[in-house]
N, C-alpha and C positions, 0 to 999 in steps of 0.2 A: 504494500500500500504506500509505504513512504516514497518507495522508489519510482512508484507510477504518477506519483506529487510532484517528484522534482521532475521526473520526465516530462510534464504537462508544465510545469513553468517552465522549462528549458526550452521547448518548443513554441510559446508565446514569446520569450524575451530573444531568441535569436534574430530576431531581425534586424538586433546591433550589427550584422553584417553590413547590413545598405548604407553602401556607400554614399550615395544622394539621397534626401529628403524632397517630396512634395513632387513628386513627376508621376506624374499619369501611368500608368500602364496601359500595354498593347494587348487587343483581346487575346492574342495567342497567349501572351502570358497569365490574362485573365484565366482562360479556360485550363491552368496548370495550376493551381490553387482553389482550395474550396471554402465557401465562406471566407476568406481574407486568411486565412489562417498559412501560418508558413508550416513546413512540411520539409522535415532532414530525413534521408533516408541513408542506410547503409548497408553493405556486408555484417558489421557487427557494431555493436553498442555497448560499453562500458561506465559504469557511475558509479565514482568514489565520493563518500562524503567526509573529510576530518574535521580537524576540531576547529580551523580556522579557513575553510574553505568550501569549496568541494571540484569536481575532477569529471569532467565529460569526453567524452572516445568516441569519436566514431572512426570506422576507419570498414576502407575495400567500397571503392564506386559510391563515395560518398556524394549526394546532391542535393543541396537547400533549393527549395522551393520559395517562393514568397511573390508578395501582389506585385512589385515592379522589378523584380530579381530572378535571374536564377542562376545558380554557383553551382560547379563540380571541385572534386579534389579526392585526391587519393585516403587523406588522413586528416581529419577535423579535431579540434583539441578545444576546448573549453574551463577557463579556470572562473570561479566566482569568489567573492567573500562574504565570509558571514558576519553579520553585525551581532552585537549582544543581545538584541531582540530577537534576530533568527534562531539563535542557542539556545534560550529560553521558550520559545514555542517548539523549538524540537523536543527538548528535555519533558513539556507537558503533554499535551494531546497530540499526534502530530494528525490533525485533518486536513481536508482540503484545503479548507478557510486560514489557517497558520500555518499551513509547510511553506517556507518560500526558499528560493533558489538563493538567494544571496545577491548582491550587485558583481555584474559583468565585469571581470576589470581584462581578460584578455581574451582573445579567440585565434588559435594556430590552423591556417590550414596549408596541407604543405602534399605535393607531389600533384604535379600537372593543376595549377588550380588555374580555372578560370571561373570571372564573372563577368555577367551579362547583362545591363540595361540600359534598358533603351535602345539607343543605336551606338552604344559604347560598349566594348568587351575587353577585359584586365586579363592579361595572361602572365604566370608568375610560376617558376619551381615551388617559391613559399607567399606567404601573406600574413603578415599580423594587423589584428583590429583591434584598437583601443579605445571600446565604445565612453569610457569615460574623459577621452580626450578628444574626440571624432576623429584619430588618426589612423590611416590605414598604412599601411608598409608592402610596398613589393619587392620582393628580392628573387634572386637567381635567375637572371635575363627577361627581365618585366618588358611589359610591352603596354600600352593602351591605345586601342587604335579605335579612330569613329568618321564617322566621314568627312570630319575636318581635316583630317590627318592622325598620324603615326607618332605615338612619343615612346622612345626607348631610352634604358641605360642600366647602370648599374644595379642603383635601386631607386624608386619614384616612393614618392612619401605624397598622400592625398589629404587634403585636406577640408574635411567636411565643414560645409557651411560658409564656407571663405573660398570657393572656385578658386583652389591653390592648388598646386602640384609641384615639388620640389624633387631635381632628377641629379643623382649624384654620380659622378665618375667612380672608374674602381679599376683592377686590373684588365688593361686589356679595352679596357668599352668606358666612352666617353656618351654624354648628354648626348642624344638625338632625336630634332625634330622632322618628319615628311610632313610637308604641305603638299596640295593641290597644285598642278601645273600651274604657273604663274601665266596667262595669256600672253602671246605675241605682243611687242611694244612697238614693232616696227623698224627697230635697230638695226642697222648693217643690212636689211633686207633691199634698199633700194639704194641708188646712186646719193651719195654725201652732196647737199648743196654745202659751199664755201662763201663763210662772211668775212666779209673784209670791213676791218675799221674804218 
């Protein structure tokens, strides 16, 4: 019972994943979510609870679902903390109404991770989320590409709520932006008029 508590709030609070707030979703992604509700699935499922935390696993063909998202990755990791009031209601009755998951402070997903929204898709070896700071982290040949273009580099650090993106050098691989072809300007294409003072 307790473990099916934390698993029903752990399943309502992932949506710390979402990297953007307030964008619409596309029906297709509508029709991959029921009731709004996000939806982690996996290979396998793990939940440790200790005394100042507690410890989520997913891992093998992991894939969140959610209303304007949807992420894969090999191996999902979730840490929370418990405040002295979650201790306390554990220690009493643990029901529905008082089990609570703790505050999110990290989420690891790492092997082949990509996400998806919108017309933006993040592709990374790892990703960490630090929904208490809205910071996201791509590492190991991060990519984010959307029709505006392709940013690459070491690692990209996102920046929620502030349309930031911070792209760091590392061995080997420097900051890269692709844009869009830039239109013909007209340059060298026809004969040079020459002005004379």
């Amino acid at each position: 019972m307790k473990t099916l508590n934390y698993f029903k709030s752990f399943i309502l609070l992932a949506t710390a994943i979402l990297i953007c707030k307030g964008q619409e979703a596309t029906p297709a992604q509508q029709t991959n979510t029921q009731n709004g509700n996000t939806e982690i699935t996996g290979d396998e499922f793990e939940m440790v609870s200790r005394e100042k935390e507690n410890y989520f696993l997913f891992t093998g063909n992991v894939e969140i679902r959610a209303t304007n998202m949807m992420a894969t990755c090999n191996r999902l990791e979730v840490y929370t903390s418990k405040t002295d009031q979650d201790k306390t209601n554990e220690n009493q009755n643990p029901t529905e109404e008082n089990a609570s998951l703790g505050k999110i402070e990290k989420i690891l997903a790492s092997g082949n991770v990509r996400l998806v929204q919108e017309e933006r898709v993040a592709t990374a070896g790892k990703a960490e989320i630090l929904p208490q700071t809205g910071k996201v982290v791509l590492m190991d040949s991060p990519k984010v590409t959307s029709k505006d273009g392709v940013l690459a580099g070491y690692r990209i650090t996102l920046l929620q709520g502030e349309q930031k993106a911070l792209i760091e050098k590392g061995p080997g691989q420097r900051p890269t932006l692709i844009l869009p072809k830039i239109p013909d300007l007209g340059i060298g294409g026809k004969e040079k008029t020459t002005l004379e003072p």
